[in-house]
C-alpha positions in Angstrom: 33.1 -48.7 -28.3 33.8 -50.5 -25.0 32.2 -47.9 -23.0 28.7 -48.7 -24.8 29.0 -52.8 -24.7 26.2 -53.1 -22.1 23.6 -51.2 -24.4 25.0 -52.7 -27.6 21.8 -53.8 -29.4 21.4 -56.7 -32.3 22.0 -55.2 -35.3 20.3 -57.6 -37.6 17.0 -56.9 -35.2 16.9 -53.1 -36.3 15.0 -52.3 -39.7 14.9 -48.2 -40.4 12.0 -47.5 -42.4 11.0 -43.9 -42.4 13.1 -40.6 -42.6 11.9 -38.1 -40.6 14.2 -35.2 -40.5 18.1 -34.7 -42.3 20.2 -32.1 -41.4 23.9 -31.3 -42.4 25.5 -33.6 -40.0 22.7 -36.3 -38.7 19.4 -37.9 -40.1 16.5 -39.1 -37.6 14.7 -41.9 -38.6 11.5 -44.1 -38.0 12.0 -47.8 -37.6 11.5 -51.0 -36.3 13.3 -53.0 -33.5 12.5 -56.4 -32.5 8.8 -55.3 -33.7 8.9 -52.2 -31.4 8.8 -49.0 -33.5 11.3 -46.8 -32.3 13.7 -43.6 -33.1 17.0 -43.7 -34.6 19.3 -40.9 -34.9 22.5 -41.4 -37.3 25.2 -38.6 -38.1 25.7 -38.6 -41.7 29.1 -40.4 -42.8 31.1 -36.6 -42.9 30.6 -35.9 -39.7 31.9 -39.3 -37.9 34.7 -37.8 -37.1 35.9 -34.3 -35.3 33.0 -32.0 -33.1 29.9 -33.7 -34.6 30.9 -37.0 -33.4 32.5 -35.7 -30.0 29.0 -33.8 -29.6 27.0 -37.0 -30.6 29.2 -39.5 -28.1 29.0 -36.5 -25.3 24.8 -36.7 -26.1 25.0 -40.9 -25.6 26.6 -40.6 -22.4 24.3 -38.5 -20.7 21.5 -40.3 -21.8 22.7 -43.8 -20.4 22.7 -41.7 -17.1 19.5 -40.3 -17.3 16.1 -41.9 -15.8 13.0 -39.7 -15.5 9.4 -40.3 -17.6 9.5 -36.6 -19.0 12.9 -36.9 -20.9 13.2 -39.2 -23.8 14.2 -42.9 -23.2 17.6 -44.6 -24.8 17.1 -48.1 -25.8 20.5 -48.9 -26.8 22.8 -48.3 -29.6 23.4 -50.1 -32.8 27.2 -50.3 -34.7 28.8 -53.0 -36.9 32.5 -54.1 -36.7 35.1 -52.7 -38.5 33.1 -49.9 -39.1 32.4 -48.2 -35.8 31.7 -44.9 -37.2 28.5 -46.0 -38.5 26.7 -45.8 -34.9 23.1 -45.4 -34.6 21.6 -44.4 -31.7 18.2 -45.7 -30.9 15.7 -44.3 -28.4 11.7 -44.0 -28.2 9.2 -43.0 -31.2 7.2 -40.0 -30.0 4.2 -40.6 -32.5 3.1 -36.6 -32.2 5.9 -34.8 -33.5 7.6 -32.1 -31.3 6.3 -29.5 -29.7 6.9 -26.3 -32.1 5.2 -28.3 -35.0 1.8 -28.9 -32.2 2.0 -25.3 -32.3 2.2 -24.1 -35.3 -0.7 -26.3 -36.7 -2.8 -25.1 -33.4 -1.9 -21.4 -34.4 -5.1 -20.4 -36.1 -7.5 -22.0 -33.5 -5.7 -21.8 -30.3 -8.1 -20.6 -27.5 -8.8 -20.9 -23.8 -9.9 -24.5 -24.3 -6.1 -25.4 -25.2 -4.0 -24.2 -22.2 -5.0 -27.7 -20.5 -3.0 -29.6 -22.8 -0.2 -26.4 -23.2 0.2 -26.2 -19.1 0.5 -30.0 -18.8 3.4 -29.9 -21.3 5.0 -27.3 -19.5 4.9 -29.2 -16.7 6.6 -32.1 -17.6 9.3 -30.2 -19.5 9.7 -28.2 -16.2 9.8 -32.0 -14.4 12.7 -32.9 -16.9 14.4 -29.9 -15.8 14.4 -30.5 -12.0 15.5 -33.9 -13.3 18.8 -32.8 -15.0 19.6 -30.1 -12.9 19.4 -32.4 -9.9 21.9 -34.6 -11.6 24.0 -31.3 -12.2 23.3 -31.4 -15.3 22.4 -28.3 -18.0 20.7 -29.0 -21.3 21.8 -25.6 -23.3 19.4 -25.9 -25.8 15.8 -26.0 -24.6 13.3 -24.8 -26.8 9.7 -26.2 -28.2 11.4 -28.4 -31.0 13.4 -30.4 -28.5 10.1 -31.3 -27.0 8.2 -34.6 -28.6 4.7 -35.2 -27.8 3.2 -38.6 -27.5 -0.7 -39.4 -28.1 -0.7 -40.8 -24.9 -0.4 -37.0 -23.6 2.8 -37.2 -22.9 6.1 -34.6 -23.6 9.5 -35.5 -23.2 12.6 -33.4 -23.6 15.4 -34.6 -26.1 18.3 -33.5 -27.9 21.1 -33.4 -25.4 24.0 -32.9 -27.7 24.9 -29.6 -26.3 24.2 -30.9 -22.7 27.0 -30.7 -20.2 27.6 -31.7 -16.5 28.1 -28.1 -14.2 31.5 -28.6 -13.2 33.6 -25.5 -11.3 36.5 -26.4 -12.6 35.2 -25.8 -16.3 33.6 -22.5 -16.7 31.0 -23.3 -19.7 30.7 -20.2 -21.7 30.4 -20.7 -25.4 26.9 -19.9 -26.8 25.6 -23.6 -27.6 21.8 -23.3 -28.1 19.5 -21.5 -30.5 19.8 -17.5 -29.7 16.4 -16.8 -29.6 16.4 -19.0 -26.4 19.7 -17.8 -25.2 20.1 -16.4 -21.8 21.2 -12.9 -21.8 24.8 -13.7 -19.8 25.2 -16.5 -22.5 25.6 -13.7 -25.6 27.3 -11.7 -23.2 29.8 -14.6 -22.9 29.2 -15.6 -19.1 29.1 -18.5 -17.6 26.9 -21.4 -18.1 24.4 -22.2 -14.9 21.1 -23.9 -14.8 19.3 -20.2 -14.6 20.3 -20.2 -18.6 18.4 -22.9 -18.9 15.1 -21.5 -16.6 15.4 -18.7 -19.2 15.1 -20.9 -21.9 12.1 -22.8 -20.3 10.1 -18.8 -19.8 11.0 -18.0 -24.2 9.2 -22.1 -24.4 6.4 -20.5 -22.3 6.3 -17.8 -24.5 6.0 -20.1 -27.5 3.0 -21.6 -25.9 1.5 -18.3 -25.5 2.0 -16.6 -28.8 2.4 -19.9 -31.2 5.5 -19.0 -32.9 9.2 -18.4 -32.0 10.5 -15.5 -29.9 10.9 -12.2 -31.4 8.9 -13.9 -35.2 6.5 -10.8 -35.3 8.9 -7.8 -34.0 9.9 -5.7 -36.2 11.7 -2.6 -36.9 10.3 0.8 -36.3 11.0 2.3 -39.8 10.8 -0.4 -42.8 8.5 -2.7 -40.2 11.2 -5.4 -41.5 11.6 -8.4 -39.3 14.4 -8.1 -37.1 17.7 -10.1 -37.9 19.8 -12.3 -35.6 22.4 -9.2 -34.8 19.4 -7.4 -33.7 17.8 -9.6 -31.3 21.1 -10.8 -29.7 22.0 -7.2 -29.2 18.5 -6.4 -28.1 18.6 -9.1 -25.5 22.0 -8.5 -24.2 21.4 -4.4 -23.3 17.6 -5.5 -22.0 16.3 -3.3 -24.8 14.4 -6.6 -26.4 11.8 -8.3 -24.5 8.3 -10.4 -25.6 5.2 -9.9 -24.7 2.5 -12.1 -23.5 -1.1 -12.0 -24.2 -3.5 -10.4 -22.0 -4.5 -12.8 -19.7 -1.7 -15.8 -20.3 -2.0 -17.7 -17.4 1.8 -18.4 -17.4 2.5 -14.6 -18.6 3.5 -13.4 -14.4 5.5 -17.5 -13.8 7.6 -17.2 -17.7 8.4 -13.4 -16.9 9.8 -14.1 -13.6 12.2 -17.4 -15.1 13.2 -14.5 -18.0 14.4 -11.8 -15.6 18.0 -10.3 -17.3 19.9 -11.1 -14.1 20.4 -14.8 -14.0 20.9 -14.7 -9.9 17.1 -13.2 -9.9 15.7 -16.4 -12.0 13.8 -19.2 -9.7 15.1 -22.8 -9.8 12.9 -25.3 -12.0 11.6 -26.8 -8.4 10.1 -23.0 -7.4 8.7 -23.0 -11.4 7.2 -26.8 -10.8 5.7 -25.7 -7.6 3.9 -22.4 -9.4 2.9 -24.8 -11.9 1.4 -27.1 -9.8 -0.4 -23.9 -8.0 -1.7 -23.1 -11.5 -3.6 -25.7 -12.2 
């Protein structure tokens, strides 16, 4: 735990008061330090050991590098000696949820009246971007529920446990995200770059547009049975699969352009930022 001594926090100063989500390996939770509500995330006491915990430590040492208003802030981390597995790592409360939640509940009334809000979040999840690429860093996992909303208006991208620095010497190629969001050259088993994550940022646009995940309402020709995961992964990868945007989608021409199949034909997130601040 030496690494972490400078953002070692008071233990006895953190209350948690609220679970918010529980998965296999890690539990997020609502609480309370030094009278400042905050986030805590905490792997569940299996998975202290082994991937999880290499993926959880790899997520804490990116975000003590990172600095930008559009991805989530690190306050400091919480452990108690002997028992260093039990590491909590505490960061900002974003009091509106993520992003795929926002659109789910907006499904039924979304209009023209809401793409104020929708291209204001896709710029600052665009602004994170050119944030972590800058540092030469790819996230590998972008998608609308690793973007929390604040009341305050604002969106900020978490969730950096598959996140990785580009290095040459290391050719990242192992699928790490959600494969809806995948680039093509990811399931093919290529080679990491930012572009994979551009694509992921044009399915997010898509999400904004349609107000459901990629691929949710395409369906087989025959039984008109939602496609499966095979499916869509081999639909992607022979550039046989595409979505669709609404007629009219004011990001339709900007998302279509980040999804192009050939990853050397995407634009960086500082050409997307600069369409985006053209759009409005």
């Amino acid at each position: 735990m030496d690494a972490f001594s400078l953002w070692k926090l008071e233990p006895h100063l953190l209350t948690l008061t609220t679970l918010l989500s529980e998965s296999d390996d890690k539990q997020v939770w609502r609480g309370v330090y030094d009278d400042e509500v905050v986030a805590v995330k905490k792997l569940q006491r299996h998975a202290t050991t082994g991937p999880t915990w290499a993926k959880f430590v790899n997520e804490i040492h990116l975000m003590m590098r990172l600095d930008s208003p559009n991805i989530i802030a690190m306050y400091g981390l919480v452990w108690s000696v002997p028992d260093d597995g039990n590491l909590h790592l505490v960061f900002e409360f974003m009091d509106r949820g993520n992003l795929s939640d926002y659109l789910t509940h907006t499904r039924t009334s979304r209009s023209v009246d809401l793409w104020t809000e929708k291209l204001r979040y896709a710029m600052q999840l665009i602004e994170a971007l050119v944030c972590l690429h800058e540092a030469s860093i790819i996230h590998r996992d972008v998608k609308s529920k690793h973007v929390l909303l604040h009341s305050s208006g604002d969106a900020k991208l978490t969730d950096f446990g598959w996140s990785r620095e580009v290095d040459v010497q290391v050719l990242l190629t192992q699928g790490a995200g959600s494969f809806r969001w995948t680039a093509p050259e990811i399931l093919e088993g290529n080679q990491y770059t930012v572009a994979a994550d551009i694509y992921s940022f044009g399915m997010v646009c898509y999400e904004l547009d349609a107000h459901h995940i990629p691929y949710a309402t395409t369906y087989r020709p025959k039984t008109v049975k939602p496609l499966n995961e095979f499916e869509i992964i081999q639909g992607v990868r022979t550039h046989k699969l595409h979505v669709e945007f609404e007629v009219g989608c004011p990001v339709a021409d900007l998302a279509n352009r980040c999804l192009q199949h050939n990853p050397t034909d995407r634009p960086s997130a500082a050409q997307v930022m600069q369409w985006l601040l053209d759009l409005q």
